[in-house]
C-alpha positions as CSV (number, residue, x, y, z in Angstrom):
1,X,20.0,-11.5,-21.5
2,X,21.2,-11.6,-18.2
3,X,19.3,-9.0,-15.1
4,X,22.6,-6.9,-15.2
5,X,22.6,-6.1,-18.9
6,X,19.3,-5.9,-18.6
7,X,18.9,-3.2,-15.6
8,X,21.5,-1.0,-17.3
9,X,19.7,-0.7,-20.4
10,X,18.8,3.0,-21.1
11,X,14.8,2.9,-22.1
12,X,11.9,1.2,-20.7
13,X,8.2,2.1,-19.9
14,X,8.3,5.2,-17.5
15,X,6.4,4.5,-14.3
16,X,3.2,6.4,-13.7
17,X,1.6,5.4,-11.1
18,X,-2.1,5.4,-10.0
19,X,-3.5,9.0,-8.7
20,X,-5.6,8.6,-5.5
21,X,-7.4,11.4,-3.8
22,X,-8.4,10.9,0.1
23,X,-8.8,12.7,3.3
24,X,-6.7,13.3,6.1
25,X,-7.7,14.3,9.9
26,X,-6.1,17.1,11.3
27,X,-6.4,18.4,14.8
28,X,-7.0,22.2,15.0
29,X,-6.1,24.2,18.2
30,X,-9.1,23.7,20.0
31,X,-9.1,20.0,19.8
32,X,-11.1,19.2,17.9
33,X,-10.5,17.9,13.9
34,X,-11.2,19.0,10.8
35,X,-10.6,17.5,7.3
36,X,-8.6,18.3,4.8
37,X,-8.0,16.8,0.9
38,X,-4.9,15.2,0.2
39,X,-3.5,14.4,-3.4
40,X,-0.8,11.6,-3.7
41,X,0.3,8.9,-6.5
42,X,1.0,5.1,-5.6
43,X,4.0,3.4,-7.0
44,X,5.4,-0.5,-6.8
45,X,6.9,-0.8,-3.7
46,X,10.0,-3.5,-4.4
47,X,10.7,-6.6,-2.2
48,X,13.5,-4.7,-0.5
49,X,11.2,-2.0,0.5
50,X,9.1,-4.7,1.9
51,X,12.1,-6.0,3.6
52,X,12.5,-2.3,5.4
53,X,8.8,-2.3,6.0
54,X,8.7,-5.5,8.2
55,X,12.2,-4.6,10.1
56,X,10.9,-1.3,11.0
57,X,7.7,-3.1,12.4
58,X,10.0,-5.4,14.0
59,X,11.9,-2.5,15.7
60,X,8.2,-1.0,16.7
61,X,6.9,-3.7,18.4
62,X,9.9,-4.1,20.3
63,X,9.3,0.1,22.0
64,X,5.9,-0.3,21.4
65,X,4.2,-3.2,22.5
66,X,0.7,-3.8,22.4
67,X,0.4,-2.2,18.8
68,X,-1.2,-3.8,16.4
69,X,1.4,-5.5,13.9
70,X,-1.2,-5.7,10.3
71,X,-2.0,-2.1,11.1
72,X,1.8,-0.7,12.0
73,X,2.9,-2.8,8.4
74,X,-0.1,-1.3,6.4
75,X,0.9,2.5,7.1
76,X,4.5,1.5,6.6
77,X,3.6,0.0,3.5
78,X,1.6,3.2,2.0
79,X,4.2,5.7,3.3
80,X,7.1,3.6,0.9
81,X,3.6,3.3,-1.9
82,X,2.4,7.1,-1.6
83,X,4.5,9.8,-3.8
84,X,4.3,13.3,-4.4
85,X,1.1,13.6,-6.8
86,X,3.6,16.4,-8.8
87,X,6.7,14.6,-8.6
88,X,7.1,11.1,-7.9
89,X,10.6,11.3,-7.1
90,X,9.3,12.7,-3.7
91,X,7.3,10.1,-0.9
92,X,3.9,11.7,0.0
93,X,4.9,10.6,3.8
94,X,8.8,10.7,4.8
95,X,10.1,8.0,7.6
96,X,10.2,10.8,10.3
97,X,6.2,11.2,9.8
98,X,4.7,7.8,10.2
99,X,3.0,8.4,13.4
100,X,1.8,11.8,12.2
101,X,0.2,9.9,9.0
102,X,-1.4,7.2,11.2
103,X,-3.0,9.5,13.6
104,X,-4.7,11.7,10.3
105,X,-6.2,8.6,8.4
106,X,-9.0,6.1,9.2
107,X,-8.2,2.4,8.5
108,X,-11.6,2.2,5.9
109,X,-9.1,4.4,3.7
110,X,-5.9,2.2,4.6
111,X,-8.2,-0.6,2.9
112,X,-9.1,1.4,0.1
113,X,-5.6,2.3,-0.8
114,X,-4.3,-0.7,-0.5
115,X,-7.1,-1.8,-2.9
116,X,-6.1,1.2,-5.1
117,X,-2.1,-0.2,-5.1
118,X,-3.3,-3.5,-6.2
119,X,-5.5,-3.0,-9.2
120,X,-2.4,-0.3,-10.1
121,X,-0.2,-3.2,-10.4
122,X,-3.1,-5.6,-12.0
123,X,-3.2,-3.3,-14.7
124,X,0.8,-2.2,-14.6
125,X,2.2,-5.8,-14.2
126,X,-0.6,-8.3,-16.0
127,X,2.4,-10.8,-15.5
128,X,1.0,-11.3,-12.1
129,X,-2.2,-12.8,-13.1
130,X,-1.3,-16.4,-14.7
131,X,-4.9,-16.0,-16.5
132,X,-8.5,-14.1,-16.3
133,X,-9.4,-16.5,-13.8
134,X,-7.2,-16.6,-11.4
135,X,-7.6,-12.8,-11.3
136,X,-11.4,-12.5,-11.2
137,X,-11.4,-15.4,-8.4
138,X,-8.8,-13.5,-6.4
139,X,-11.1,-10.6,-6.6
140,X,-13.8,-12.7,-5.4
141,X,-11.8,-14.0,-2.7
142,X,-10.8,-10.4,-1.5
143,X,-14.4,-9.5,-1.7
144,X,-14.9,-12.0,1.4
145,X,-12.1,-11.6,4.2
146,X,-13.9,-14.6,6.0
147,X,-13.4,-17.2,3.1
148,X,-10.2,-19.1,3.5
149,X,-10.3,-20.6,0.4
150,X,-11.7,-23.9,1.1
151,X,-15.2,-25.7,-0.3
152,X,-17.3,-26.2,2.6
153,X,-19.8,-28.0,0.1
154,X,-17.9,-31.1,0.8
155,X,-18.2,-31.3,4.3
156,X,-22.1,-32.0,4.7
């Protein structure tokens, strides 16, 4: 079956998501900050959402320079990941609040989410593991951001 018949097919498995709780800065009249709990739901973000994510870095950079470019495309990426947690329809962060969502969350709980997304779609798309293997040594690998990969055992 061809990817039109197949995308115009009433049915399929709904998408749920993956909850996530977390906490988000906010600065009070005085100055200084307080927290305050946040509820959201992470969904696939496509390839053309990706596409968006890295133009409107692109267009950033260029007003902005100086910013960091992993950090401006990991807060784009969780505004198109982060829903509504009641209705999923809905983004937890629209376009016209990126800065505002930057400025209320550290980057130990950018890592975590994007952590969060990827075991959702471990478990939601097993099609991207090729075997057990490959997936447990990817965790491992994940585990250690300074290990490229290689095996340094051979060069002694």
């Amino acid at each position: 079956m061809k990817l039109g018949n197949i995308l115009r097919m009433q049915g399929g498995t709904p998408e749920t998501g993956r909850p996530v709780r977390f906490q988000l800065r906010k600065k009070q009249k005085d100055g200084t900050f307080c927290r305050v709990w946040a509820d959201a739901q992470l969904l696939p973000v496509t390839v053309s959402e990706v596409a968006e994510v890295h133009a409107d870095v692109a267009e950033y950079l260029a007003e902005n320079p100086g910013r960091n470019k992993e950090d401006e495309t990991n807060i784009r990426f969780l505004a198109k990941a982060l829903h509504d947690a009641n209705n999923n329809m809905l983004k937890f962060v629209e376009s016209s609040q990126i800065e505002e969502f930057a400025k209320a969350i550290v980057m130990q709980q950018v890592a975590r989410l994007i952590t969060e997304y990827n075991i959702m779609i471990r478990d939601q798309y097993p099609e991207c593991w090729a075997s057990d293997e490959e997936r447990e040594e990817a965790e491992e690998k994940a585990e250690d951001f300074s290990d490229d990969g290689t095996d340094d055992s051979s060069q002694s």
